[in-house]
N, C-alpha and C positions, 0 to 999 in steps of 0.2 A: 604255735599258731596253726601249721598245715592239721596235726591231729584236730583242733577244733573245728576245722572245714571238714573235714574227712565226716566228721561225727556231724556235721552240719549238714551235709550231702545224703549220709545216707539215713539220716531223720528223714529228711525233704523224700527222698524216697521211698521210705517203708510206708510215708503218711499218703502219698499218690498211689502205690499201689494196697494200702487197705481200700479204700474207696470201694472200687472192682470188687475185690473180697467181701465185702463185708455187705453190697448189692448181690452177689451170687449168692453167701452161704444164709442170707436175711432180708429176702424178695420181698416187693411189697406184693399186695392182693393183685393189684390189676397185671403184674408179674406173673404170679400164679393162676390167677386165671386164663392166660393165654396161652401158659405151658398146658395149662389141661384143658383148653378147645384144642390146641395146636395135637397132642396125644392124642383127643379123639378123631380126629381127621387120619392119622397116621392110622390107629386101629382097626378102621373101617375102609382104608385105602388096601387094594388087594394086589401082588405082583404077580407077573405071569409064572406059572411055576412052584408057585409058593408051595410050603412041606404041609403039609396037616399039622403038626405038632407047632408050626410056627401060625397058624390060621387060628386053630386054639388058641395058642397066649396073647393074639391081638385082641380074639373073642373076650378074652377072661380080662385083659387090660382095660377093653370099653365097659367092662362088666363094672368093673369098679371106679368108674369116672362116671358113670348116674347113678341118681339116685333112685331109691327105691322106687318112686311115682313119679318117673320122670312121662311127661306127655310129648308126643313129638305132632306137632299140627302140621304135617307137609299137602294139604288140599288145595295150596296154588300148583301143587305140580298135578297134571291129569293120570301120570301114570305112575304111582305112588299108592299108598295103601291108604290114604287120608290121613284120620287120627289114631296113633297109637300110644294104647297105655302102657306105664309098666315094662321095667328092664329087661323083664322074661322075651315078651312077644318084640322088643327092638331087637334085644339080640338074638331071637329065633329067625330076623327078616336079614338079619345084616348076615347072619349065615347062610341063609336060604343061598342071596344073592352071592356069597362066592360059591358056594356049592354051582353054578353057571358057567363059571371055570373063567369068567372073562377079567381085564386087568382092570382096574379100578382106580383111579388115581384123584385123592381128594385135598384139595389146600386151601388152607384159609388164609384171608391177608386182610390189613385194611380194618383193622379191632377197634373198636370204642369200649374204653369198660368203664360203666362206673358201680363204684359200691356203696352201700350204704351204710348210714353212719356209724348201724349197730355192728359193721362186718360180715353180719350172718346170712345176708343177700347179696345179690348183684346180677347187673342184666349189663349185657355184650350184645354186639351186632359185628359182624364180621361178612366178607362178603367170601363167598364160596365157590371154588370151577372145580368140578366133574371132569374127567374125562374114562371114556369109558371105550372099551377096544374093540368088544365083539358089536356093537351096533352103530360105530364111527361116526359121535359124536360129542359134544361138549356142550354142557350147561354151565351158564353162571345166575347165580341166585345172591341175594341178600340174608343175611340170617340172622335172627333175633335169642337170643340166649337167655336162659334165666337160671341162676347159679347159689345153692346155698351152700354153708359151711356146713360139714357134718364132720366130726372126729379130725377137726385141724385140718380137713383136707374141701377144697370147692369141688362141689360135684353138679353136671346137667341136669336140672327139674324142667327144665323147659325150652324145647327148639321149635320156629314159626318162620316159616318161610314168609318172608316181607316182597322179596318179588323174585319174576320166574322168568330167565331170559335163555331160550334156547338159540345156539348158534351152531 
């Protein structure tokens, strides 16, 4: 009788903790899409100090979280570059800007995702703060996402500043 509990306990167990397991090793989309806005925010976030070799692999990490024609509409901010095509000239900007040496700190919170039916789309809104060290101040914005699938992985095709609130 005690062995049948014992074996009943830790059934009841192993089956509570696959749950956990088997959400981490078998994410749904709106999962993975938020780990990969949430990465690009880290990659373009800059620390004071940072090595070259570690400014590189955040480079080379956003590198590979857009897509080839990814567009970024940032024309509600006035001091912004407007519209930029193409992964090349985002991350020729987002190096420029640490090449300035200042500390950069970018997080997202507050995700909407939805996908669509086929999987191969998806559009996100997430709201965004800035903060930024050598001109001591903070922006928060609104951001619009637009996310396709390429080689199993979601990538950026499309960011759109939806509003611009400087504080």
């Amino acid at each position: 009788m005690t062995r049948r509990i014992v074996i009943i306990v830790v059934l009841v167990v192993a089956a509570l903790a696959a749950v956990p397991a088997y959400r981490y090793f078998f994410p749904s989309d709106e999962t993975r899409i938020v780990r990969t806005l949430d990465a690009a925010a880290e990659a373009v976030s800059c620390a004071p100090g940072e090595s070259v070799p570690a400014a590189i692999g955040k480079l080379r990490r956003l590198e590979a979280l857009l897509d080839d024609q990814v567009e970024f509409d940032l024309r509600a901010n006035r001091e912004t570059h407007g519209r930029v095509f193409g992964r090349g000239e985002i991350i020729s900007i987002v190096a420029g800007e640490r090449r300035a040496g200042a500390q950069l700190k970018v997080e997202l919170s507050d995700f909407t995702v939805t996908v669509d039916g086929d999987s191969a789309k998806a559009e996100a809104a997430a709201a965004v703060r800035y903060k930024r060290s050598d001109r001591e101040f903070s922006m928060q914005e609104e951001l619009k996402f637009s996310l396709v699938r390429r080689d199993k992985k979601w990538r950026i095709a499309q960011v759109v500043i939806r509003n611009f609130m400087e504080k």
